[in-house]
C-alpha positions, 0 to 999 in steps of 0.5 A, a space after each residue: 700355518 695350520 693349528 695341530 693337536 695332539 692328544 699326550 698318551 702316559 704309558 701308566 701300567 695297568 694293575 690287574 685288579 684282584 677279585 674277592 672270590 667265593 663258591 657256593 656248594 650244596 647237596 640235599 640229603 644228608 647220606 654218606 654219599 651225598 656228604 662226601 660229594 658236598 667235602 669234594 666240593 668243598 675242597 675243589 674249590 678252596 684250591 681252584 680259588 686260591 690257586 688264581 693269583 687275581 683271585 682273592 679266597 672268600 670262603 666256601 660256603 656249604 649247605 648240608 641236605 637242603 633243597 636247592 627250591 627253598 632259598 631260606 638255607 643259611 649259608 646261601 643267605 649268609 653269602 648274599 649278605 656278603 655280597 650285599 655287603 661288598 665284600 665278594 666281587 664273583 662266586 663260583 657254583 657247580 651247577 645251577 641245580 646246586 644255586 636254586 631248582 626253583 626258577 624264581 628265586 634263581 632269576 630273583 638271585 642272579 639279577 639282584 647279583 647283577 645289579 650289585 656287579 658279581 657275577 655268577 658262574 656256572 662251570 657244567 653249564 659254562 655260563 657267566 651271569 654277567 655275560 650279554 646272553 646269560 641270563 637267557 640262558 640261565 632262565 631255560 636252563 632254570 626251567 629245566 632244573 624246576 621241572 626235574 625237581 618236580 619229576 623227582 618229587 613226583 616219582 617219591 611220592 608215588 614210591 611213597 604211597 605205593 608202600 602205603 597202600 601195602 601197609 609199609 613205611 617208608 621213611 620213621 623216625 621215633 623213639 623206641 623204633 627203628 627201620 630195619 632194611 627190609 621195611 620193618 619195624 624193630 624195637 630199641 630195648 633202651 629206648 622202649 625203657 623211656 617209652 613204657 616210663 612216660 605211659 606208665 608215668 601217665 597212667 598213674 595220674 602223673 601230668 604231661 608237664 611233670 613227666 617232661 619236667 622229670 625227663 629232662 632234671 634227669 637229662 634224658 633227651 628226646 630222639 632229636 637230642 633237644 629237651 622234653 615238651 608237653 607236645 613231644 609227651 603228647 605225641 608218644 601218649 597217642 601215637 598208635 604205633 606203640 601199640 604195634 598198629 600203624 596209621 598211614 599218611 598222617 600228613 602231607 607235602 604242599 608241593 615241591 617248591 614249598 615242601 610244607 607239610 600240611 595234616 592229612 584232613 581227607 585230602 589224601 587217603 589213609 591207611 590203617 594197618 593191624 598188628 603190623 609191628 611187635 608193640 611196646 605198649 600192650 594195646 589194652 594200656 593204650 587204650 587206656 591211655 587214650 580214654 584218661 587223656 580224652 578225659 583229662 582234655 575235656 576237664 582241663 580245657 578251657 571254653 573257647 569264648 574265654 579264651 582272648 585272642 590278640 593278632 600275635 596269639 599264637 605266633 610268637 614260640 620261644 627259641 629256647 623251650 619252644 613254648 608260646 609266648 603269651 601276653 601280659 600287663 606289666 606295671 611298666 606296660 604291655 609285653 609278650 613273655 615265654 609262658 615257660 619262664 612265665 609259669 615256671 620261671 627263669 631255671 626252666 627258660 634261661 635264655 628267654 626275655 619278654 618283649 614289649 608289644 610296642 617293638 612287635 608292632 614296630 618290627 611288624 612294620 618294618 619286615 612287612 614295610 608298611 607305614 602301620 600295623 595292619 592285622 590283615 596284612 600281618 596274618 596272611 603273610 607272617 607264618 610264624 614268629 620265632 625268638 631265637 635270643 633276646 633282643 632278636 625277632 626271627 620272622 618266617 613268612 608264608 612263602 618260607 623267606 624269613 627276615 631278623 630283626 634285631 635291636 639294642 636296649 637303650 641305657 637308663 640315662 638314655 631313656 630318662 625324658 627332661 622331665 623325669 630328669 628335673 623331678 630326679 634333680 629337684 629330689 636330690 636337691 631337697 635331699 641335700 638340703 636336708 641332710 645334716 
């Protein structure tokens, strides 16, 4: 008799699986229009998503007037952290142009999304991530994105220095001024009170520091709502505009893709132009100005081959004043404190803490994931060190990707070795014996 077999099938419901759903949105330019397109969005897709009753709701998360060729936007970083984390199973995007213009960090993306299983779709493009030919796709029609972003800029530029060649300004942004519709400068009376201050202030033998210092004990704030430095005082002290003449294409954009902006240093010409505006400051007293500031320059800075530099001279700003942090020996060891609290004191820098050398060595290692700190390596590719609140290093790299680093302190008990626990013990011992 011939042997049967017969697999058994259970008739097991299958239960839908419900999807952690988010949507990413961005515009880049932060005009009313713009605005009220980025609030469309937003709430398009909180109602599409919660609408699905497969679909879980994860959020929506915005960038207001960032460009799609930088992938340093907060809150498209934050939603990769999500996902990293597990915590989202498919995002939804408008359109490629809104995820990234910038081909590379597109691909870079989306595959990176792929190997962790979310899949991104694109709705004016009808395109799944996760499908057999989306990444294809993704990348010709990414390429296409790129090189619109790069028109665009082109054209800018161009409408740019065709006004400078005219003796006209494009764009400002300064205390004092504002740009009128048809190009032109106009003062801002209340403003223009704070600018003929910190000239007048100068001129009668007032320092840059105290200036600012007086500014800010009387909280008067700068045209980006933040505190007085001696480089924002500097900044008014020799900006010609002031004194109704203006100099034209100061600096410049890198490239599209970065956009980082460089001091014109003859690579593209300038444009100077006379009595282009009604001054605030009468041009004999801004070249007074310029003369005492010149003269106060050279009496107060120091020969350079005094000056000692060390591999994070320079990168390191405090995230409260905005100041250098500088380097000091301390009777517990080497450390980099914010030379505002340093000189000043913590009144004028509350937030700032120094940090050990020995942790920004460590946290070098562990953004540039090398064994050993190595000089070389550490100024070519960190642009710029930021820290933002204690305990926490921010590190801007040369390509524009930034990467945190944070710690926590280790408590005294924690900290003491076996030797210093037994000299501890050894105290008290003693202490003991000789008390009454």
């Amino acid at each position: 008799m011939a042997k049967t077999v017969e697999r058994v099938k259970f008739n097991t419901p299958k239960i839908p699986k419900v999807l952690n759903v988010a949507a990413y949105a961005r515009v880049s330019s932060g005009k009313d229009a713009m605005l009220h397109s980025l609030e469309a969005q937003v709430r398009f897709y909180s109602d599409y998503i919660q609408s699905r009753h497969d679909w879980h709701f994860c959020g929506v998360y915005a960038d207001e007037a960032m460009t799609g060729t930088k992938s340093n936007r907060d809150n498209f970083q934050l939603l990769l952290q999500k996902c990293r984390e597990g915590e989202i199973d498919l995002i939804l995007c408008k359109s490629i142009s809104r995820f990234a213009r910038n081909t590379v960090t597109l691909l870079e993306t989306v595959r990176e999304l792929k190997n962790l299983g979310i899949g991104v779709i694109f709705e004016e493009q009808n395109i799944n991530s996760l499908s057999s030919d989306g990444e294809l796709m993704l990348t010709i029609l990414a390429s296409f994105a790129q090189e619109e972003s790069l028109s665009v800029s082109e054209n800018q530029k161009w409408r740019i220095r065709s006004d400078f060649q005219q003796g006209k300004v494009s764009s400002m942004r300064m205390l004092g001024y504002k740009r009128t519709t048809d190009g032109s400068l106009e003062i801002i009376p209340e403003e223009a009170v704070i600018v003929k201050r910190i000239f007048s202030d100068y001129l009668s033998g007032i320092g840059k520091l105290k200036i600012a210092n007086m500014l800010n004990e009387e909280r008067i704030l700068t045209i980006n709502g933040c505190t007085w430095t001696t480089e924002d005082i500097r900044r008014i002290l020799q900006n010609e505009k002031y004194a109704g003449n203006m100099l034209l294409q100061k600096s410049y954009r890198e490239n599209h893709i970065t956009k980082k902006c460089r001091k014109n240093s003859g690579e593209l010409p300038q444009y100077y132009v006379e009595e282009s505006h009604e001054p605030i400051i009468e041009p004999q007293i801004f070249k007074s100005v310029q003369e005492l500031f010149k003269k106060r320059s050279e009496l107060f800075t120091p020969p350079k081959s005094t000056v000692s530099v060390y591999p994070f001279t320079g990168k390191i700003k405090c995230g409260c004043c905005n100041k250098n942090y500088r380097r000091k020996t301390t009777v517990t060891g080497i450390v980099w404190i914010c030379s505002t609290y340093n000189t000043k004191g913590k009144k004028y820098c509350p937030k700032s803490k120094q940090i050990p050398e020995e942790k920004l060595y460590t946290a070098c290692c562990e953004v540039l994931v090398i064994s050993e700190f190595d000089e070389e390596i550490f100024q070519s590719k960190v642009q710029q060190i930021i820290i933002p609140a204690p305990n926490r290093i921010k590190f801007i790299f040369s390509d524009s990707t930034r990467k945190t680093v944070e710690w926590k302190d280790r408590s005294r008990s924690e900290s003491w070795t076996e030797d210093m626990r037994k000299i501890a013990g050894e105290r008290s011992k003693k202490w003991h014996e000789q008390s009454p």
